[in-house]
C-alpha positions as CSV (number, residue, x, y, z in Angstrom):
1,X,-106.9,4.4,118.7
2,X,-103.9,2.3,119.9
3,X,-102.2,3.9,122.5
4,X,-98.4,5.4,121.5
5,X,-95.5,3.1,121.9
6,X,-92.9,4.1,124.4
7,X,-89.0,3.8,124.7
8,X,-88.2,3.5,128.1
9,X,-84.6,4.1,129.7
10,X,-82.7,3.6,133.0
11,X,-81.4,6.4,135.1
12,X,-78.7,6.0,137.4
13,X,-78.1,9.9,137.8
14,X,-79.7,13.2,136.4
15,X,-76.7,12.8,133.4
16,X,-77.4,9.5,132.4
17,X,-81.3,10.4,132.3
18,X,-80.5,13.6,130.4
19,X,-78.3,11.2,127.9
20,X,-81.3,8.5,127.9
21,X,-83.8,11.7,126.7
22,X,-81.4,13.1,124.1
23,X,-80.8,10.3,122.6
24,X,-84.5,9.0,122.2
25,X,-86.0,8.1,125.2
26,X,-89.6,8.7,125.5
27,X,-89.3,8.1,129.4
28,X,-87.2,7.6,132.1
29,X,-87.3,5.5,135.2
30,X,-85.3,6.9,137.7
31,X,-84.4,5.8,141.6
32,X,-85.8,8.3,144.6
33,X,-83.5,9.1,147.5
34,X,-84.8,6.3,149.5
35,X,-86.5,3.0,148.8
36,X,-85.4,2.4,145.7
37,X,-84.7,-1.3,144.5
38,X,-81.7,-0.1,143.3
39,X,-80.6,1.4,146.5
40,X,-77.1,2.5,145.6
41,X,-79.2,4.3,142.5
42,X,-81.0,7.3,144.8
43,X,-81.6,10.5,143.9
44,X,-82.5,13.3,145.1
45,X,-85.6,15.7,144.9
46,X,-83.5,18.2,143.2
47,X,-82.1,16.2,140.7
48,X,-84.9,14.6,139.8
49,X,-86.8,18.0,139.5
50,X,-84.4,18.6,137.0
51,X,-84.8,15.7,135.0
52,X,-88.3,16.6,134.7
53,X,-88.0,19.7,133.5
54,X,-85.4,18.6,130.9
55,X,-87.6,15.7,129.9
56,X,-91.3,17.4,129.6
57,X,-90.5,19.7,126.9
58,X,-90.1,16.3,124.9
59,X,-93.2,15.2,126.0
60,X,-90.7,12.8,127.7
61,X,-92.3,11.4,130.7
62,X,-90.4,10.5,134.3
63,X,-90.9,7.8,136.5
64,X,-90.0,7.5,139.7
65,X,-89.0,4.0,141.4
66,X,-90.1,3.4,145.1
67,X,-90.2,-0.2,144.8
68,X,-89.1,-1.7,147.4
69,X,-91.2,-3.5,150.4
70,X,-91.5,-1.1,153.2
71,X,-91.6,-1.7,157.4
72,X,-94.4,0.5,159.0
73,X,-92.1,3.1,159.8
74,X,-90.8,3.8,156.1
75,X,-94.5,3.6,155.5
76,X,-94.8,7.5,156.4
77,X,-91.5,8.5,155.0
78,X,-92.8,6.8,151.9
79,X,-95.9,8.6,151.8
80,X,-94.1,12.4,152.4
81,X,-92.0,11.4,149.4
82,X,-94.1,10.2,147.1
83,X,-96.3,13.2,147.8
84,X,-92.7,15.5,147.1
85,X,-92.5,13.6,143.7
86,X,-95.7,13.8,142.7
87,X,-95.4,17.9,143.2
88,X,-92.2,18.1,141.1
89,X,-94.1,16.3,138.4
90,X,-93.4,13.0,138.2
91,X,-95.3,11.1,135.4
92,X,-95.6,8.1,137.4
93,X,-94.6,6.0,140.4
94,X,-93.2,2.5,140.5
95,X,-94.2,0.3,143.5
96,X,-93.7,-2.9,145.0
97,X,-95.4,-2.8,147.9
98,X,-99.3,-2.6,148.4
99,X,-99.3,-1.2,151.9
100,X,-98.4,1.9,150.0
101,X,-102.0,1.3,148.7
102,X,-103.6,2.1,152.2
103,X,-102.2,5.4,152.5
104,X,-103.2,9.3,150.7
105,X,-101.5,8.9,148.0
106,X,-101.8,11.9,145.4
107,X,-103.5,11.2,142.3
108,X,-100.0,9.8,140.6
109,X,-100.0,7.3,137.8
110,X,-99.3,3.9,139.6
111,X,-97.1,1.3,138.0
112,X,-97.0,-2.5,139.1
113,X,-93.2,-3.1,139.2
114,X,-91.8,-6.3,138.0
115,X,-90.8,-7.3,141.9
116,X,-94.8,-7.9,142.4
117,X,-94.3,-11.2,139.9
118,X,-96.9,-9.7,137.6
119,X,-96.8,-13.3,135.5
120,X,-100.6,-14.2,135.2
121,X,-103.5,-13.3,133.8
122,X,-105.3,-12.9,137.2
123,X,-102.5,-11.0,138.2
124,X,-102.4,-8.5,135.8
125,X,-106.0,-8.7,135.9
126,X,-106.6,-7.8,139.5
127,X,-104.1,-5.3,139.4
128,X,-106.1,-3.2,136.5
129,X,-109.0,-3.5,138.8
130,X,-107.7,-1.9,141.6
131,X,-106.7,1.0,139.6
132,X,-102.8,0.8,138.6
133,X,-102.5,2.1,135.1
134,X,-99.7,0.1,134.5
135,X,-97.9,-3.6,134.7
136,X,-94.2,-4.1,134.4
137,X,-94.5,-8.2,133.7
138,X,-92.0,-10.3,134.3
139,X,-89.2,-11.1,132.4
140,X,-90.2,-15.3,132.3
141,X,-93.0,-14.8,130.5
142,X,-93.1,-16.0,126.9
143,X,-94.9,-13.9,123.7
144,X,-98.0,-16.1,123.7
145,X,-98.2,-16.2,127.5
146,X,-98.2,-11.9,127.4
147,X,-100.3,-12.2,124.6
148,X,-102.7,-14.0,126.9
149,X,-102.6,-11.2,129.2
150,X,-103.6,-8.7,126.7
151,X,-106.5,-10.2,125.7
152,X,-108.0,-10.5,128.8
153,X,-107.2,-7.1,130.1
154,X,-106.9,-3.6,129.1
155,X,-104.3,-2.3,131.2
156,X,-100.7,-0.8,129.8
157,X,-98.1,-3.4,129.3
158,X,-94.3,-2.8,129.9
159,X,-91.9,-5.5,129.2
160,X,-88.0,-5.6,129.7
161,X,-85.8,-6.0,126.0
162,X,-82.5,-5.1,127.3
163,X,-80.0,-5.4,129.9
164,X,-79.0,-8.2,132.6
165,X,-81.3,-10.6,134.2
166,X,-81.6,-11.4,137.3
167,X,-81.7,-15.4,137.5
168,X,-84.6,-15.3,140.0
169,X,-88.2,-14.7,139.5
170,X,-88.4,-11.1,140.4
171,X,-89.7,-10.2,143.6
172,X,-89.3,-13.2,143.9
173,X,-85.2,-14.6,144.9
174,X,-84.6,-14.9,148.9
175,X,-80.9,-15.9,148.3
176,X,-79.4,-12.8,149.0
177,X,-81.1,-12.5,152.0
178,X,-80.7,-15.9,153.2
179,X,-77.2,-16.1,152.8
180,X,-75.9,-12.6,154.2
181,X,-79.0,-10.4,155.2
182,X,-79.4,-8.4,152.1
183,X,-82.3,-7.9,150.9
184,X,-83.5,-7.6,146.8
185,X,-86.6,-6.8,147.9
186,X,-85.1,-4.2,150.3
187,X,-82.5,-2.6,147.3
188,X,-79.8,-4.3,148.9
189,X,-79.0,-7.4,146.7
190,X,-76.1,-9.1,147.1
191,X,-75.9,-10.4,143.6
192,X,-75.1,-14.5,144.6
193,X,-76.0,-14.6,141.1
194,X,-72.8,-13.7,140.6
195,X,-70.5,-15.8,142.4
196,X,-68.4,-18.9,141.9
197,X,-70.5,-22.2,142.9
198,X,-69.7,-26.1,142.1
199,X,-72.1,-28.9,141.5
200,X,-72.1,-32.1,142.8
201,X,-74.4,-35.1,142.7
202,X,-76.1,-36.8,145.6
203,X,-73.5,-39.1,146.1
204,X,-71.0,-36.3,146.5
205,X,-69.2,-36.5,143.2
206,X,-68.3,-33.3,141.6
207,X,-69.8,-32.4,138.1
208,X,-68.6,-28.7,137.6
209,X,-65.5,-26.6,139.8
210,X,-65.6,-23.1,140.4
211,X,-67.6,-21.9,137.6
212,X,-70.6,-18.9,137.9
213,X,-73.4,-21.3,137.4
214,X,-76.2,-18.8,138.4
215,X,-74.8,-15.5,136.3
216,X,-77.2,-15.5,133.0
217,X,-76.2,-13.8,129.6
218,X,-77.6,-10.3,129.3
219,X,-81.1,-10.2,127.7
220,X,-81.3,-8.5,123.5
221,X,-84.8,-8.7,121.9
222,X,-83.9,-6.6,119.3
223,X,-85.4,-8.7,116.8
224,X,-88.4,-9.0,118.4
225,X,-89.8,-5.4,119.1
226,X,-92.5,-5.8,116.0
227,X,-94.0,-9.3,117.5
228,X,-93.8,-7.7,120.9
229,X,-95.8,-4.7,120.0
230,X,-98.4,-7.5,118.2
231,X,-98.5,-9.3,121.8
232,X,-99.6,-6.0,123.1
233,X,-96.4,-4.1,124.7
234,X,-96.5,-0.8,124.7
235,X,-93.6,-0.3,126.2
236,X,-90.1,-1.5,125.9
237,X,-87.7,-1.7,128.8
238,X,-83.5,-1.0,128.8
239,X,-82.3,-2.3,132.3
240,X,-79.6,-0.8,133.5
241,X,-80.2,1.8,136.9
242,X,-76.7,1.0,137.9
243,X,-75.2,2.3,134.3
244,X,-73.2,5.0,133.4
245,X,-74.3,7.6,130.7
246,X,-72.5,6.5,127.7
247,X,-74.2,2.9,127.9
248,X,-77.4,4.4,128.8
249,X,-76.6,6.0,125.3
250,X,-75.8,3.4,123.2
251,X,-78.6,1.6,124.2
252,X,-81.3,3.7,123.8
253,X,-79.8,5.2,120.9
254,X,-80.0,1.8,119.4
255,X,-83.4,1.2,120.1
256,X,-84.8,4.2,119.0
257,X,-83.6,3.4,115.2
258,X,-84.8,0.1,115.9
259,X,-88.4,1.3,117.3
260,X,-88.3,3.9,114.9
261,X,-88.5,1.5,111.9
262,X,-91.1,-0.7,113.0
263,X,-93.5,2.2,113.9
264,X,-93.1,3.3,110.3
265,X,-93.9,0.5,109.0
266,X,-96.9,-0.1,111.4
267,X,-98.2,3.5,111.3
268,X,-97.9,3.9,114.9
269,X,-96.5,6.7,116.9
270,X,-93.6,7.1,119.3
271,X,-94.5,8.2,123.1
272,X,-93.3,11.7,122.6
273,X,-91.5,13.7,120.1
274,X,-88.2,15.5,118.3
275,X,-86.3,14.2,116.0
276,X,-82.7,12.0,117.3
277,X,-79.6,12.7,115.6
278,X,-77.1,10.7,116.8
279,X,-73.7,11.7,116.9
280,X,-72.2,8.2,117.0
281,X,-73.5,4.9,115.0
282,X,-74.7,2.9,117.9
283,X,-73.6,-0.7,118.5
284,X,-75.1,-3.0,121.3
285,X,-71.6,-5.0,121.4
286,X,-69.9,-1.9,122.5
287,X,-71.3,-1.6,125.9
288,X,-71.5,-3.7,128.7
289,X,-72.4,-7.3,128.0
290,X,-71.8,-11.0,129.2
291,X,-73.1,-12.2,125.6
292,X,-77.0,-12.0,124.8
293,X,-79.5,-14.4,125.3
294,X,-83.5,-14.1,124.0
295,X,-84.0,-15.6,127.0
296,X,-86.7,-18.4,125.4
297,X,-89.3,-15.4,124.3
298,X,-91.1,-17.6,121.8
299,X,-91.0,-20.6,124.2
300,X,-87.7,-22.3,122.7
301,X,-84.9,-22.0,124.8
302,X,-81.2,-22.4,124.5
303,X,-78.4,-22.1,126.8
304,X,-78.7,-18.5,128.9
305,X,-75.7,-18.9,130.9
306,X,-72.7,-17.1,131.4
307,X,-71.1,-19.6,133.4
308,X,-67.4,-18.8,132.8
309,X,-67.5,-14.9,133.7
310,X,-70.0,-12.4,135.1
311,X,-68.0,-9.7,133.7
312,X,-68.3,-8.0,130.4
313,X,-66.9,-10.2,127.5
314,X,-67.6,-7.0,125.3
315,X,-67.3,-7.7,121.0
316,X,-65.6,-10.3,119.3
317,X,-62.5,-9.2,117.9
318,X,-60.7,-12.2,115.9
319,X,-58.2,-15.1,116.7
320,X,-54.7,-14.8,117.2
321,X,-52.4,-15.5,114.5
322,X,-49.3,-14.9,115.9
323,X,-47.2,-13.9,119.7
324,X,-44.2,-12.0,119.9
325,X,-41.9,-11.2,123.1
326,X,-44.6,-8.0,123.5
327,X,-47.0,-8.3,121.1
328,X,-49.5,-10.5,119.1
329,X,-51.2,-10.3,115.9
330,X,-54.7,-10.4,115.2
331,X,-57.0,-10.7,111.9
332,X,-60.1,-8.4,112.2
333,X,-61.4,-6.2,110.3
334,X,-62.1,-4.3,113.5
335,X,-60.0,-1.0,114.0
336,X,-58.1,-1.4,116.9
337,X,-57.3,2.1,119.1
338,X,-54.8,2.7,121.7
339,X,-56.3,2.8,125.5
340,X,-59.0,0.1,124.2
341,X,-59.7,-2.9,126.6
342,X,-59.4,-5.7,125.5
343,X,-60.2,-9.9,127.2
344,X,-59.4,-13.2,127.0
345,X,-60.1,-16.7,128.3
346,X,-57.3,-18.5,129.1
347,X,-56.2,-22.5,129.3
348,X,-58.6,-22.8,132.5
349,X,-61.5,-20.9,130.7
350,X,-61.0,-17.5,132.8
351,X,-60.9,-14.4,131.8
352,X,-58.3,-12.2,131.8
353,X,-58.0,-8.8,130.2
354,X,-55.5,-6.4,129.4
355,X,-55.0,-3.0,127.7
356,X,-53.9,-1.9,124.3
357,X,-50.8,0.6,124.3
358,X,-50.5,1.0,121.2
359,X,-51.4,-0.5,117.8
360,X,-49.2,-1.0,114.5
361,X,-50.6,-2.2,112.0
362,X,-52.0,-5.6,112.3
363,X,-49.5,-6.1,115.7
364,X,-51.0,-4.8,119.0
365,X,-48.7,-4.3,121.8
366,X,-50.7,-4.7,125.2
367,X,-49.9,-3.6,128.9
368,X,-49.3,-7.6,129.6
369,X,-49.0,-10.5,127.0
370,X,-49.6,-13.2,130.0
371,X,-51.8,-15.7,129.0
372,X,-51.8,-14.9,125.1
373,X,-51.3,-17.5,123.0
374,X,-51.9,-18.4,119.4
375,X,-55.0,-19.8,118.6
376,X,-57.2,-17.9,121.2
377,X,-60.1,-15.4,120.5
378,X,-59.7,-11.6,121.6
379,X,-62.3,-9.6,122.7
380,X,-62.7,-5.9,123.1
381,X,-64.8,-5.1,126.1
382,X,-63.7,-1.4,126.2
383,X,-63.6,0.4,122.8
384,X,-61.9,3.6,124.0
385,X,-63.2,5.9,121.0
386,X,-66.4,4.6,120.8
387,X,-67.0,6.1,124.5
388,X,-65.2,9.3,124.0
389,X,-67.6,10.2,121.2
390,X,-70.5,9.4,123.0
391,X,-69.2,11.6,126.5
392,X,-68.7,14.1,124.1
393,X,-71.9,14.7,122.7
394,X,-73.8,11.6,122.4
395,X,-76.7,13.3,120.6
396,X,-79.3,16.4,119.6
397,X,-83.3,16.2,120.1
398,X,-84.7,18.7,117.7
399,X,-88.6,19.6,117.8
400,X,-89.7,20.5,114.6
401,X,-91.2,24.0,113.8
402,X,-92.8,25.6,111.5
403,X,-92.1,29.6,111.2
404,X,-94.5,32.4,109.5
405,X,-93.5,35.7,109.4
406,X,-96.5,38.1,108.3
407,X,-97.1,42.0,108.9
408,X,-99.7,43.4,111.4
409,X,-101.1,46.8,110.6
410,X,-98.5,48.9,113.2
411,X,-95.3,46.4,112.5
412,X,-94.5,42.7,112.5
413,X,-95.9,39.1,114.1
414,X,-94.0,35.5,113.7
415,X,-95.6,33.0,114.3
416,X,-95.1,29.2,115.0
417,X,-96.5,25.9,115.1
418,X,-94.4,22.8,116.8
419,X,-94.8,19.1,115.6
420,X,-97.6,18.7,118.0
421,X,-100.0,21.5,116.9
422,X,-99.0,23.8,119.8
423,X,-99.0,27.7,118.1
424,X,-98.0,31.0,119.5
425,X,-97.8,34.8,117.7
426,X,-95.6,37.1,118.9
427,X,-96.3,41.0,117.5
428,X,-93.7,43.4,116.8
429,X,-94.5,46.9,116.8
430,X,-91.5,48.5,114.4
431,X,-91.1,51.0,111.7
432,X,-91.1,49.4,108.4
433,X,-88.5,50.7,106.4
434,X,-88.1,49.0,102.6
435,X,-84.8,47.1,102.3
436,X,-82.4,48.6,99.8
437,X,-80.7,45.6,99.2
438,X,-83.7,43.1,99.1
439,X,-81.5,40.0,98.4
440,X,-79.4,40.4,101.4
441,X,-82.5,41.7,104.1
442,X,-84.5,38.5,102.9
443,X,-81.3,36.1,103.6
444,X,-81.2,37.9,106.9
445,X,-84.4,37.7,108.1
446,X,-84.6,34.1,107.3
447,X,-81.4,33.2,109.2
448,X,-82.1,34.8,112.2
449,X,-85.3,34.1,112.4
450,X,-84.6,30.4,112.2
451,X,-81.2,30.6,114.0
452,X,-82.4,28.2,117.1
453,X,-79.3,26.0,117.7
454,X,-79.2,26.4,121.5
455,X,-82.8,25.8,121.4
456,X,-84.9,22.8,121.6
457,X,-86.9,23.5,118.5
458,X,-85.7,23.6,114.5
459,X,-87.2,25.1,112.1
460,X,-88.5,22.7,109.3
461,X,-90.6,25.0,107.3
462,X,-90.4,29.0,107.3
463,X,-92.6,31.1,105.0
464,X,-92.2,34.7,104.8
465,X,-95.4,36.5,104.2
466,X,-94.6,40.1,104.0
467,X,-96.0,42.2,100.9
468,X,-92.7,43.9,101.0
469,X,-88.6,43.2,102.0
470,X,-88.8,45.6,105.2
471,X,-85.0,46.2,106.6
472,X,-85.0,44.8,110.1
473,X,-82.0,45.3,112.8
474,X,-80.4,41.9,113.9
475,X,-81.1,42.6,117.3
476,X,-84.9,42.9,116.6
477,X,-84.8,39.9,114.7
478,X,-83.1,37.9,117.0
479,X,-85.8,39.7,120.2
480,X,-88.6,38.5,117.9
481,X,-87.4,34.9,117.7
482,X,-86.2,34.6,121.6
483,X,-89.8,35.5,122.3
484,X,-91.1,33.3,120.0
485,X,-89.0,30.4,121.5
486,X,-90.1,31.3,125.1
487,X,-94.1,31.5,123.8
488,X,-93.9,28.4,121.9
489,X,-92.4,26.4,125.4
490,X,-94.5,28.0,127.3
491,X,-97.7,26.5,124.9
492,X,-95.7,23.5,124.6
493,X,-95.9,22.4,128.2
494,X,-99.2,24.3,129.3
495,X,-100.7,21.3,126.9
496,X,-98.4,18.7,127.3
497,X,-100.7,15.4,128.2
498,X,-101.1,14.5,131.6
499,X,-102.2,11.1,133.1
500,X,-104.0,11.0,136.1
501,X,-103.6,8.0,138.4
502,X,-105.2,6.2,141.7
503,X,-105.9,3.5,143.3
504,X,-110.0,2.4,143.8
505,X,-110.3,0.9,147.3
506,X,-112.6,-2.1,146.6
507,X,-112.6,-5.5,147.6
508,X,-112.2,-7.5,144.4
509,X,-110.8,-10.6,145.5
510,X,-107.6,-11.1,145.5
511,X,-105.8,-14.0,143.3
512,X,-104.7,-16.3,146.5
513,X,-106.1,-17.1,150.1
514,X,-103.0,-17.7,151.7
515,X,-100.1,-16.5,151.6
516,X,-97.0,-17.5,152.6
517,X,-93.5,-15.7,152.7
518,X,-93.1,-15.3,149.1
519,X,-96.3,-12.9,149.5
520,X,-93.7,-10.3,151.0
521,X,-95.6,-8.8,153.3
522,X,-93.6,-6.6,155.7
523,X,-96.0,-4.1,157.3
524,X,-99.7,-4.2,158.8
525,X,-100.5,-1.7,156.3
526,X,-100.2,-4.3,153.5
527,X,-101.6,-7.2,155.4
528,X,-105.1,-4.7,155.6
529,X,-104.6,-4.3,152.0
530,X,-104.6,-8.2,151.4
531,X,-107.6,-8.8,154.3
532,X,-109.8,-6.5,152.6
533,X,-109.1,-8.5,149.3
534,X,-110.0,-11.6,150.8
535,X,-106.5,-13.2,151.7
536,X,-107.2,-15.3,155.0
537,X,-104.1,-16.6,156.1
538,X,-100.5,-14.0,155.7
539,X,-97.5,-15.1,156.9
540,X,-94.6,-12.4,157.4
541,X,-92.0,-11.5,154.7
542,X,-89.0,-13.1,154.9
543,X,-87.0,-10.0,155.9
544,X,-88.7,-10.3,159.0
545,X,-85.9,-12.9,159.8
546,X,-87.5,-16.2,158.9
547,X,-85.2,-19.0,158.9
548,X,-84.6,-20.0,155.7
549,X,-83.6,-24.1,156.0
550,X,-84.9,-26.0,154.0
551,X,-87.2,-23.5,152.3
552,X,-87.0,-22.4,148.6
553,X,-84.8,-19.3,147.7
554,X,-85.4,-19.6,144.0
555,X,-87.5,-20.0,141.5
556,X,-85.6,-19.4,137.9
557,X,-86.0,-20.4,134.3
558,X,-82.4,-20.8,134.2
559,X,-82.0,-24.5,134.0
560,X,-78.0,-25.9,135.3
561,X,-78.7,-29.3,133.6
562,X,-79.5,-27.7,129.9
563,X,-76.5,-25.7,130.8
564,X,-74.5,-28.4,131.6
565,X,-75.5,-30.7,128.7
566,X,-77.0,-32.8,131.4
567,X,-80.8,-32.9,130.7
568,X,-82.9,-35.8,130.4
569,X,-85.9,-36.5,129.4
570,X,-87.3,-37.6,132.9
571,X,-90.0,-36.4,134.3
572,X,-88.6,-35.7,137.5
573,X,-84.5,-35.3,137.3
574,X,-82.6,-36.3,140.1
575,X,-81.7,-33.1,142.6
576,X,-78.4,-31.8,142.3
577,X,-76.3,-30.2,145.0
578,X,-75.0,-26.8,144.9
579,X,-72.0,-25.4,146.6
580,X,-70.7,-21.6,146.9
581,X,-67.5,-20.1,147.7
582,X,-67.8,-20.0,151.6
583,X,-69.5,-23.8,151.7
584,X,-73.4,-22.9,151.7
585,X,-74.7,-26.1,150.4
586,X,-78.0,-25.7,148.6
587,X,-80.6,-28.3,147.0
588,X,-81.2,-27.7,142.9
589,X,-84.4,-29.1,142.2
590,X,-85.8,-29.3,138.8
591,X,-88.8,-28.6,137.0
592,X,-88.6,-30.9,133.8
593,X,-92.5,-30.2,132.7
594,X,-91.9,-26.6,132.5
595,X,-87.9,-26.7,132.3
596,X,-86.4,-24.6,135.2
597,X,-85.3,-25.4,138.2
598,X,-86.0,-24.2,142.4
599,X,-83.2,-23.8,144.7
600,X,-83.9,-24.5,148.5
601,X,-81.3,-23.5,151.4
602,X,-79.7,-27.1,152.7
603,X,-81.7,-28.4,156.1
């Protein structure tokens, strides 16, 4: 049987994982307290404890991230945490560094993160053989080169639809680190990606000023969930462990009427259960974006930069039609709200943005009119009631359940059967006393029977079996369907599926023989766990204070030239020169045959 297709979404805190679960989520990935790739994204024990014991009665799963690459000392402090996490519950454990291999680990679901560069078949291969139960593959790859992958292994797939991209192979972008000492592979990312550069030829002549020529669009492959699920994804990605709650919100929500579609259609089965109701109509344009970009998943590839802003450009509202001393008009047949935020580029091609006062009819009288002119196009990057619905009450996750109310021979039972199959009887041992008024005892054992707002459960189907309309107190009926609701949970998560994970120490052979500093290995514990796999030669991470010049810091898809309108059809174009903010001069060196490009630090 195919396995179940999954929903998975960030968590930057216990609220926006609770938000991510309520509004569809069939997991959640989630930062520890420490080593975290996201390292301003930790969480503690207690929170995450939480999480989980929000999430299971979904049949919502909880990974937890520890994925970044370790020294030997973190090693052990590693180990005691994952062993914590794995007592709370934790579905699963995201990793990064295989010296975490070497040590007793509990018998936790391992996941390959996305920083291991999981981008081969030999890759994903040898990492199904060692025992991880499942790959997070890189964002690069295209949908025939993951379908590749699927045929010639068996392992659970995880692919990224949603959120930013980071312009470096993951696991795989030294710049941070080369430049100031922060580390993505430590959690500590300085985001260069994100910065002003310039480009100049060889001869020193200057082809683009002050523009972010590294910061990408953010990635949307909404329209390809149903070819992704052919490729052999299981499960679908939202980035975004930095977010807040009401974009974790939108997102998800979005995606789970998406997914939900193309499993109908396919006769497949979401990851875990309930039924979403949404309290808001979700819209990806609404939350934080620097424009989309499929990011070349079927091979053909456009422009993915966002080279005029890193920041969020948000929807498109309309063009200005007219400027007044305080105010401007605007055609759209968007509806416009007072504390909205809205943005601009102006005659230089930077943003600027502003905020909406108030609104009269088609004029709109912002905090500052600087920069507005006629002509221009106005975005709204901050749609203030939009969010206030969401923070509100973004959602309800219903479980359906059926409800049978029978007699026993010294009273009552009800019984009940969830979505899953899980049933449970609870008896009643009461007087049974014929209802005088047999309308009005029927209507009221039928609505508090199946009065279970504050619960997690709703009752789709209720049958009332009694040979007679007995007259029942409120507070019995009400006792008999709190103990129903506690039985049924109680069922609910004594059979909830559980994987079991762990890693078989072999020696299958490992997909290199040497490896360099891009093999990020930081401890001895990891350069065993390559040694036994047949690795001969292991240089040292580059956190261990390599110097970087004249040594590649990048390896992207993004290509400047393509960007620029600049591409040729040479085999080989000529190098380009890049220049940031402080000076740091690096080398752009392209890959025409593949179209990408490498950056190396300047000798």
């Amino acid at each position: 049987m195919r396995e179940k297709i999954e929903l998975l979404a960030p968590a930057k805190d216990l609220q926006a994982g609770i938000a991510a679960v309520k509004c569809g989520a069939d997991a959640v990935y989630i930062g520890a307290q420490r080593f975290s790739a996201r390292e301003a994204a930790g969480n503690s024990i207690v929170d995450i404890e939480k999480l989980i014991n929000f999430a299971h009665p979904y049949y919502a799963k909880v990974y937890a991230a520890v994925n970044t690459i370790l020294n030997d000392r973190e090693l052990i402090e590693a180990e005691k945490l994952i062993h914590q996490l794995y007592e709370k519950g934790v579905d699963g454990l995201i990793i990064q560094d295989v010296g975490l291999l070497e040590l007793d680990l509990p018998p936790i679901p391992l996941i390959a993160s996305t920083q291991m560069d999981n981008s081969t078949v030999d890759k994903v291969k040898f990492l199904e053989d060692i025992g991880f139960s499942r790959v997070i593959l890189a964002r690069e790859l295209t949908l025939k080169q993951i379908l590749e992958i699927r045929r010639a292994t068996s392992i659970e797939l995880e692919f990224f639809v949603h959120g930013a991209l980071c312009v470096g192979t993951s696991g795989q972008c030294y710049m941070s680190y080369a430049m100031g000492g922060r580390s993505g592979n430590r959690g500590q990312c300085a985001q260069p990606c994100r910065k002003l550069y310039s480009l100049k030829n060889k001869n020193g002549e200057t082809i683009c000023d002050d523009r972010y020529l590294l910061s990408l669009k953010d990635l949307n492959l909404s329209q390809y969930l149903a070819e992704l699920i052919d490729a052999g994804i299981s499960a679908f990605k939202i980035e975004g462990r930095l977010k807040n709650a009401d974009y974790v919100a939108n997102i998800t929500g979005f995606y789970r009427q998406k997914l939900d579609e193309i499993l109908a259609a396919k006769n497949l089965r979401k990851a875990s259960s309930g039924i979403v109701q949404l309290n808001f109509t979700p819209d990806l344009s609404k939350s934080f974006n620097r424009g989309f970009t499929d990011y070349g998943i079927n091979g053909r590839r456009g422009k993915i930069g966002s080279i005029d802003t890193p920041k969020s450009i948000g929807e498109m509202i309309g063009k200005v039609q007219k400027v007044g001393r305080d105010y401007f008009e605007v055609t759209s047949e968007a509806q416009l709200h007072n504390a909205d935020g809205i943005c601009f580029f102006d005659d230089d091609n930077n943003l600027q943005g502003t905020v909406i006062n108030r609104v009269e009819g088609r004029k709109v009288y912002p905090q500052k009119m600087n920069g507005i002119t006629a002509g221009m196009l106005i975005y709204r990057n901050y749609d203030h009631s939009f969010h206030k619905l969401i923070q509100k009450t973004p959602a309800h996750r219903k479980i359906a359940l059926m409800m049978r109310l029978y007699e026993t021979a010294d009273g009552i039972a009800l019984e009940g059967t969830d979505e899953d199959g899980n049933c449970a009887t609870v008896p009643k041992v009461c007087e049974k006393r014929i209802a005088q008024k047999t309308e009005a005892a029927k209507q009221s054992i039928s609505a508090q029977l199946t009065k279970l707002g504050n619960t997690i459960f709703e009752c789709n189907d209720f049958r009332n079996e009694l040979g007679e309309i007995y007259f029942f107190p409120v507070s019995e009926l009400n006792e008999l369907r709190r103990n129903l609701v506690d039985a049924i949970l109680k069922e609910r998560l004594k059979n909830r599926p559980v994987c079991k994970g762990g890693i078989e120490k072999n020696n299958v052979p490992y997909t290199e023989t040497c490896l360099d500093y891009t093999g990020n290995v930081f401890n001895e514990k990891a350069k065993e766990f390559y040694q036994r796999h047949g690795v001969k030669e292991i240089s040292p991470a580059a956190e261990t204070g390599i110097d970087f010049a004249g040594k590649r810091v990048m390896k992207t898809k993004h290509c400047i030239r393509r960007q620029l309108d600049l591409c040729t059809s040479d085999a080989a174009a000529e190098e380009l020169i890049l220049i940031d903010e402080d000076g740091n001069r690096f080398e752009l060196r392209f890959r025409c045959a593949d179209c990408g490009m490498e950056i190396y630090r300047n000798k």
